[in-house]
C-alpha positions in Angstrom: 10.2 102.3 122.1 10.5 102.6 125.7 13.3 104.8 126.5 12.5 105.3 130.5 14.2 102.5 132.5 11.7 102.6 135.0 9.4 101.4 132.2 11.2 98.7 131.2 10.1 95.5 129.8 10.4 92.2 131.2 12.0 90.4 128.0 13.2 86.9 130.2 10.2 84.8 128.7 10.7 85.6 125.2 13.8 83.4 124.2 12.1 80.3 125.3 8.6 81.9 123.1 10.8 82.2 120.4 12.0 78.8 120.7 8.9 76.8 120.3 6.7 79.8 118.5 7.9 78.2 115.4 6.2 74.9 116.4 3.1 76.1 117.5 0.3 75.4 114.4 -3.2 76.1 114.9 -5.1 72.6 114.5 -7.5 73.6 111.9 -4.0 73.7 109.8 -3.2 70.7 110.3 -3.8 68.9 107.0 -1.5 70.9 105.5 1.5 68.6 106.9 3.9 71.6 106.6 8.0 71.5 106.7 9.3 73.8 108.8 12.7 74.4 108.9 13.9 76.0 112.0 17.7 77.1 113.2 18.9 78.7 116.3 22.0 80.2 113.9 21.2 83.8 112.8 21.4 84.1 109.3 23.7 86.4 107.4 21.6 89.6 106.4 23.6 89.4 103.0 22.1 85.6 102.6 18.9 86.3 102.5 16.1 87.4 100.0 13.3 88.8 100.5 9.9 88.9 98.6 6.8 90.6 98.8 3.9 89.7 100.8 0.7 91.3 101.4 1.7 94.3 104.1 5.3 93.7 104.3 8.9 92.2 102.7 8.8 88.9 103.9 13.3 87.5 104.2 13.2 83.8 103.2 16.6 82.0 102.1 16.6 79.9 99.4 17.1 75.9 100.1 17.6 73.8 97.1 16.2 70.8 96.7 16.7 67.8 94.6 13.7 66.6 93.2 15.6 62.8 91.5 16.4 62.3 95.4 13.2 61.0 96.9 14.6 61.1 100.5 15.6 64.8 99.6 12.3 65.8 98.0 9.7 64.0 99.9 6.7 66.2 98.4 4.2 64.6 97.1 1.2 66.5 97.6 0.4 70.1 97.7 -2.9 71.5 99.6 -3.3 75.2 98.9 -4.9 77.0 102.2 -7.0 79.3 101.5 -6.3 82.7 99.4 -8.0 85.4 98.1 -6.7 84.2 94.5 -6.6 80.3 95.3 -7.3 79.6 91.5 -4.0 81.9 90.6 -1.9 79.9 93.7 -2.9 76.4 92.5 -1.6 77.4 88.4 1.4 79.0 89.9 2.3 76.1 91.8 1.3 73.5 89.1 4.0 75.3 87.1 6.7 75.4 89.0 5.9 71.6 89.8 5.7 71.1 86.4 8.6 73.2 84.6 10.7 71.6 87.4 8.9 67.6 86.5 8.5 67.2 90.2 5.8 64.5 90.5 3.1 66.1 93.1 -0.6 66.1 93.7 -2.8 69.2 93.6 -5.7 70.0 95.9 -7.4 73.2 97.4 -7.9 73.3 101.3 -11.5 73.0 102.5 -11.3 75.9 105.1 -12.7 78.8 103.9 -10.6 82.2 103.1 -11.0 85.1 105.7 -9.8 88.3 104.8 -10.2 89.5 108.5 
C-alpha cells in the first residue's frame, strides 16, 4: 500500500486493461472454445458465491442454464485442460453432465499439466 503521495501510482491505464483483460486467451488455449461471460455492472457482494480454488476463494455467480433449450445450452463438448487430477475432473464433469441428461462429449486436452 503506498501511503506517500509523492509515490503514487499511475492507475489511468488500468480501466481500459481491465476492459479487454477478460478477452485476452493465450493461443495454446484455444481449443478449448471457452464462454466467457463478461459485464461492466458490479455485482452485488451478497450475490455472489464463492468456492475454493487451489490458493485462494475464487467469487463466481451462479447462471442457470436450460439444458431442453439448445440455443440456451449450446455445449456440446467438454475438453478438460490440463490438471493435476485430470482423471478426477473428467468423472466429475461426466456426472454432472449426466445427473443433469445434458448431451455432451468428453475429451482430455493434449497440453501437458505444469505445476510451475
Amino acid at each position: 500500500m503506498v501511503t506517500d503521495p509523492d509515490q503514487s501510482i499511475d492507475t489511468s491505464l488500468l480501466t481500459p486493461f481491465n476492459q479487454v483483460a477478460p478477452f485476452i486467451k493465450h493461443p495454446k488455449f484455444d481449443e478449448e472454445k471457452e464462454w466467457r461471460i463478461v459485464t461492466k455492472d458490479i455485482l452485488v457482494p451478497k450475490k455472489l458465491e464463492y468456492r475454493v480454488g487451489g490458493s485462494m476463494l475464487i467469487p463466481y455467480f451462479d447462471a442457470k442454464i436450460d439444458p431442453s433449450s439448445p440455443s440456451l445450452f449450446p455445449i456440446r463438448k467438454i475438453i478438460v485442460g490440463p490438471s493435476l487430477e485430470q482423471d478426477l475432473a473428467m468423472n466429475s464433469i461426466a456426472g454432472i453432465f449426466s445427473k443433469n441428461n445434458f448431451p455432451f462429449m468428453l475429451t482430455r486436452s493434449e497440453i501437458p499439466y505444469r505445476s510451475r
